[in-house]
N, C-alpha and C positions, 0 to 999 in steps of 0.2 A: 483576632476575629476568627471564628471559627464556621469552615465553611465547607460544603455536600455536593456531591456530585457523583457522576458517574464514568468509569474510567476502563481504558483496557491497556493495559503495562503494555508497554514496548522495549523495554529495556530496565537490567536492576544490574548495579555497580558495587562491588563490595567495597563501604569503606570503614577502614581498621574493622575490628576482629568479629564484630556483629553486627552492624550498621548496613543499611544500605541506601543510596542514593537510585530514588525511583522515577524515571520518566517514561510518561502513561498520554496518551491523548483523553481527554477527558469532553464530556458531554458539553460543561458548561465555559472553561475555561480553554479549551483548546491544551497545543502542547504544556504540558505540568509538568517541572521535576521538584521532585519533596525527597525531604528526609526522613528515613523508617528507621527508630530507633532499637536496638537489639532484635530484629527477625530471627537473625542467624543462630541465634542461643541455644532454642528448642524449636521442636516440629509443631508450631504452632498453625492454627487456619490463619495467625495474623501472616506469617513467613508464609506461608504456602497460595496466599492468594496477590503476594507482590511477583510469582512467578510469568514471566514471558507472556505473553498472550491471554493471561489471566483479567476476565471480564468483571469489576468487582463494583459497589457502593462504598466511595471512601470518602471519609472525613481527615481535614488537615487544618492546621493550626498557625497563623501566621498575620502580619502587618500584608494590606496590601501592596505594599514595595516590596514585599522581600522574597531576593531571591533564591533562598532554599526554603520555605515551608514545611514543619513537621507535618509527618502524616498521623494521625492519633488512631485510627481505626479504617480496616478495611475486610468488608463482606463481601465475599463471593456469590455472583447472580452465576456465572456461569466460566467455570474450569477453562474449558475446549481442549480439556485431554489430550483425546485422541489427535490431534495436533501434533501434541507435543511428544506422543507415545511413538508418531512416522516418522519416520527421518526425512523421508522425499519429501512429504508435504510441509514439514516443520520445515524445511528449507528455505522451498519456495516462498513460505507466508515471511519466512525470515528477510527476506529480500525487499517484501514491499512494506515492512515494518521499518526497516534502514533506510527504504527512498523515502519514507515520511519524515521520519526523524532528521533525514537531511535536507528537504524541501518545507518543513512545515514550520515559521517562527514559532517561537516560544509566547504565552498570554494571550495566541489570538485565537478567538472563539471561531470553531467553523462546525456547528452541530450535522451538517451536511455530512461531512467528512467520518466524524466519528461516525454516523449509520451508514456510512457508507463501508465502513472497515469493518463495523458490526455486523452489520448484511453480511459480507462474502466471511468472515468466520463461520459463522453461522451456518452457510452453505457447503464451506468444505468440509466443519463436522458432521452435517449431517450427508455428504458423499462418502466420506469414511465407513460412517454406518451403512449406509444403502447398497452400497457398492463392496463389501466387504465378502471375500470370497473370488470377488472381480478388481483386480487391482489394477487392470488396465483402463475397465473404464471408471475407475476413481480418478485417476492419474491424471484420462484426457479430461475430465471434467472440472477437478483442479488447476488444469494447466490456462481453462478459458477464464475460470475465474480470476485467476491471478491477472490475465492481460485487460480482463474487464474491470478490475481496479486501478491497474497505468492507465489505461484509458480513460477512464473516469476522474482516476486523482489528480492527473497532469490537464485536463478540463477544469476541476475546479481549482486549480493552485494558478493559471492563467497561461500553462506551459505545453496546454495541447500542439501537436504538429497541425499545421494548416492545409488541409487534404482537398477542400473543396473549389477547385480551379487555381489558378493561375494568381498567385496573393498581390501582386502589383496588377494585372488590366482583367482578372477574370477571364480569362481564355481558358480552355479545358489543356490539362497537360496532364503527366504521367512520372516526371524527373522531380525526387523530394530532394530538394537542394538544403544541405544538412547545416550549413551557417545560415542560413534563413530561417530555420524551421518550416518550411514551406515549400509546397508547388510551385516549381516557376514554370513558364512556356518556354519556347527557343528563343523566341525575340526579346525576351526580360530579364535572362539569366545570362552569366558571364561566364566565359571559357576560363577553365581552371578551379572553377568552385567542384566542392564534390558531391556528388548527386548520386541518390538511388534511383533505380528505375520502378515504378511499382508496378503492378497489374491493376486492371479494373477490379478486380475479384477481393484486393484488399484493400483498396477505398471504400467498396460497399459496408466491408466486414465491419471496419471503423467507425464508416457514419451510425451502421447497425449499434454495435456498441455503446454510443455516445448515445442514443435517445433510447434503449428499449430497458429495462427493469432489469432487475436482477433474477426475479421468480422465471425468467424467458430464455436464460441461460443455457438452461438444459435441453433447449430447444433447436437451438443451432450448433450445428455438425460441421465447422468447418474441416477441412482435408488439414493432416497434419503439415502438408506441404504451407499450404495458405494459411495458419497460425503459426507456423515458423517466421514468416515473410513477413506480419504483422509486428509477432513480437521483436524480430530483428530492428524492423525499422524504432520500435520503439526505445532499445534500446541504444542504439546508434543514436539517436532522438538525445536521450537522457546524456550520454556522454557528454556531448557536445554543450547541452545545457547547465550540466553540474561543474560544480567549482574543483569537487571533488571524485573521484569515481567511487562507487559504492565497494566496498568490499566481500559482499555476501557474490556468490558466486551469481551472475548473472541466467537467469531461466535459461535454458537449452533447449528445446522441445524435443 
């Protein structure tokens, strides 16, 4: 059966001498990995749009059981280049394309997720541009977006940290106790567990996160201090949660 969607590569594997094994989140199917028969041969737009972060219209060919699917054709809606032309920012986007691919099963639809990955592409290519000239504030501006997608993506995967009071009696507290995923108070939490301490200042930032758009991004200025603090916890967060630790160098602010 032959079947349409819409996809943005996450990863492309060379197998034997022109082949590639491509896995892509796609619009309709969720994580997808298919089989791209000879890319590698010539510089074709067929090779040039199974590249990394490449946003494309692709058809593939396959039994719905099966798990490698050819891919027969894929058009490019949109490159994102300049992505891939930065190193800093290609890194970063490198990072939360790995936490996907390591938290996201495979055949399950989440069209959420893909505009959700779509969106922030979209907005660190166009900070590239906007900000070009000014690489500093591309850089901060990228750096909120990337925690605006852990924050997001770890919400819809079910893996958010629990930040709003006390997650056993609702009591306000401040100790993110890291084998909980959660706030505990003094009276709920056990001596010996290991806890961050947070601030007010990055509870707000999170809840901020978790409910405003993406178009409002550019809107909030946190202090470098207080998006370090955020993304540390997050990814203290992640460790704990993953089976595996991610290999892409973790954000630094």
């Amino acid at each position: 059966m032959l079947r349409r969607t819409e996809a943005i590569v996450l990863k492309s594997t060379p197998f034997s001498e022109a082949d590639l094994i491509v896995t892509a989140l796609s619009l309709d199917y969720g994580l997808l990995k298919t089989f791209a028969k000879s890319p590698r041969k010539t510089k074709s737009r067929f090779g040039s749009s199974l590249e990394p972060l490449t946003y494309s219209r692709i058809s593939f060919w396959g039994r719905e059981d099966a798990n490698l699917p050819r891919m027969t054709q894929s058009d490019i809606i949109m490159p994102f280049q300049s992505i891939r032309d930065d190193l800093g920012s290609f890194l970063m986007v490198a990072e939360i394309a790995e936490l996907t691919l390591s938290l996201l099963p495979e055949r399950e639809p989440h069209a959420g997720l893909f505009c959700l990955l779509r969106a922030v592409l979209t907005k660190i290519e166009e900070s590239i541009a906007e900000y070009r000239g000014d690489p500093k504030g591309a850089k901060g501006l990228i750096e909120r977006l990337i925690v605006f997608y852990k924050v997001r993506f770890l919400d819809m995967m079910g893996y958010g940290p629990a930040l709003e009071g006390c997650a056993r009696c609702n009591r306000s507290g401040h100790d993110f106790y890291l084998s909980h995923g959660a706030i505990l108070c003094g009276a709920c939490s056990q001596d010996g567990d290991a806890s961050l301490r947070l601030s007010p200042a990055v509870i707000r930032l999170y809840t901020t996160l978790r409910r405003w758009e993406i178009g409002k991004i550019g809107r909030i200025r946190p202090s470098h201090i207080l998006l370090n603090e955020l993304s540390g916890l997050l990814n203290a967060h992640l460790r704990c949660t993953m089976t595996r630790p991610l290999k892409t160098k973790v954000l630094t602010l």
